[in-house]
C-alpha positions in Angstrom: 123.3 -147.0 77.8 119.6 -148.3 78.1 118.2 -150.1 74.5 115.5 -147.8 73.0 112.4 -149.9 72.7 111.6 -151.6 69.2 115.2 -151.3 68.4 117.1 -154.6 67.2 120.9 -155.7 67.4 122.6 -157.6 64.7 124.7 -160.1 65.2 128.2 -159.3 65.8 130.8 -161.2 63.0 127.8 -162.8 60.9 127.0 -162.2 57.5 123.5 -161.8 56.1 124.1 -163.5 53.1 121.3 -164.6 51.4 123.2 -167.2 49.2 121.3 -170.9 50.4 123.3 -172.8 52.3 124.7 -175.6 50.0 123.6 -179.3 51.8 126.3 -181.7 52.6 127.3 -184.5 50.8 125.8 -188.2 52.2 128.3 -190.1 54.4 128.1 -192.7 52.4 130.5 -195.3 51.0 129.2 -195.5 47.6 129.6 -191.8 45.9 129.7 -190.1 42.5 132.5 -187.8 42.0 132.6 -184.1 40.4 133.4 -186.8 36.8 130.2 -188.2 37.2 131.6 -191.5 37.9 130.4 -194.0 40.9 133.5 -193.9 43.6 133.3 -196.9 47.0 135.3 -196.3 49.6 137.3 -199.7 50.5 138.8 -200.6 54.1 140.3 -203.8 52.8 142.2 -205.9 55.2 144.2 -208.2 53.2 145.8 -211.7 54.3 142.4 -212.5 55.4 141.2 -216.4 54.9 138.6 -215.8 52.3 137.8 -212.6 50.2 134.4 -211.6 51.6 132.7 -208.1 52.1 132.5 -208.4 56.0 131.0 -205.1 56.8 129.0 -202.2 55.5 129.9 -199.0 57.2 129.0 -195.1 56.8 132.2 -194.3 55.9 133.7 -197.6 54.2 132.8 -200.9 53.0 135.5 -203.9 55.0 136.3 -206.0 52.8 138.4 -209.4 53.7 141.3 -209.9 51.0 143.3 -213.6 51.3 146.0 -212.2 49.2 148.9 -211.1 50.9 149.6 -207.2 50.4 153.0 -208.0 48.4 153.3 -206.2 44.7 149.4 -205.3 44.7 148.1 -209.0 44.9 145.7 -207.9 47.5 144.6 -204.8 44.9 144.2 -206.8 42.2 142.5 -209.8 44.2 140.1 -206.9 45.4 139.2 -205.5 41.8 138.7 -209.0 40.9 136.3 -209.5 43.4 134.3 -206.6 43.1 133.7 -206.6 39.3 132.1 -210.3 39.8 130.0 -208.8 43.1 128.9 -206.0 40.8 128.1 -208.1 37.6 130.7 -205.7 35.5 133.5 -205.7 33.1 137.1 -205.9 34.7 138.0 -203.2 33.3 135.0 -201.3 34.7 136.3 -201.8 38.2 139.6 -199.2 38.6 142.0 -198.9 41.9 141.9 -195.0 42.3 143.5 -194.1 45.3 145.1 -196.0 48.1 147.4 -198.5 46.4 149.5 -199.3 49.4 147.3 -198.3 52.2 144.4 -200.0 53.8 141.9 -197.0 52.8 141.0 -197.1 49.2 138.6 -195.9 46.5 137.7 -198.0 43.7 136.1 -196.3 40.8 133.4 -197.5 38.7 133.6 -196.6 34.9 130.7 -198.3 34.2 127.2 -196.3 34.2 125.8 -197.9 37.2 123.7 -196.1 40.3 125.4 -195.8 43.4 122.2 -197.4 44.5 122.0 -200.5 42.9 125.9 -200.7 43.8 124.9 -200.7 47.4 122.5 -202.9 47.2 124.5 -205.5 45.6 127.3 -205.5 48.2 125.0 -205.3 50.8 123.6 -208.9 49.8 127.3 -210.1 49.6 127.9 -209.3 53.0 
């Protein structure tokens, strides 16, 4: 059947919402969770020679650990290590998630910008 002219189609399955689309979150290590506090996303790699930061990634900050990963010396090595990098407390710098794996997010309890968290890292790298 021929299409009267003017006449428009909708699209077939689509909504016509007019809700705004919500933007995505940054792919960024360093995040703030639905708590409000700062989050970094570790890929530690532990039995390293020195502790170092040895990459800064969209997705993690590498991190070199020299303690071995036996009964969460290389977690606590890593806190450590991060609270000095950062200029905090030791008890600002928590092990979230990720005790036993290589993937892990540290949370900040400390009010600190994700920003200024980056940028302090970054210059340890």
């Amino acid at each position: 059947m021929p299409k009267k002219a003017g006449a428009t189609t909708r699209p077939v399955g689509k909504s016509q919402s007019k809700e705004p689309e919500k933007p995505l979150p940054p792919l960024v290590p360093v995040a703030v969770d639905p708590k409000g506090c700062v989050t970094i996303a570790i890929h530690a790699k532990p039995g390293s020679k020195q502790i170092a930061v040895t990459d800064l990634t969209i997705e993690a900050v590498r991190v070199a650990i020299a303690a071995p990963p036996l009964e969460g010396e290389a977690n606590a090595e890593l806190c450590r290590y991060l609270f000095k990098v950062l200029e905090l407390r030791k008890s600002d710098v928590v092990l979230d998630k990720g005790g036993k794996s290589c993937e892990k997010v540290l949370k900040i309890l400390a009010s600190t910008p994700p920003e200024e968290i980056l940028k302090k890292e970054s210059k340890n790298k």
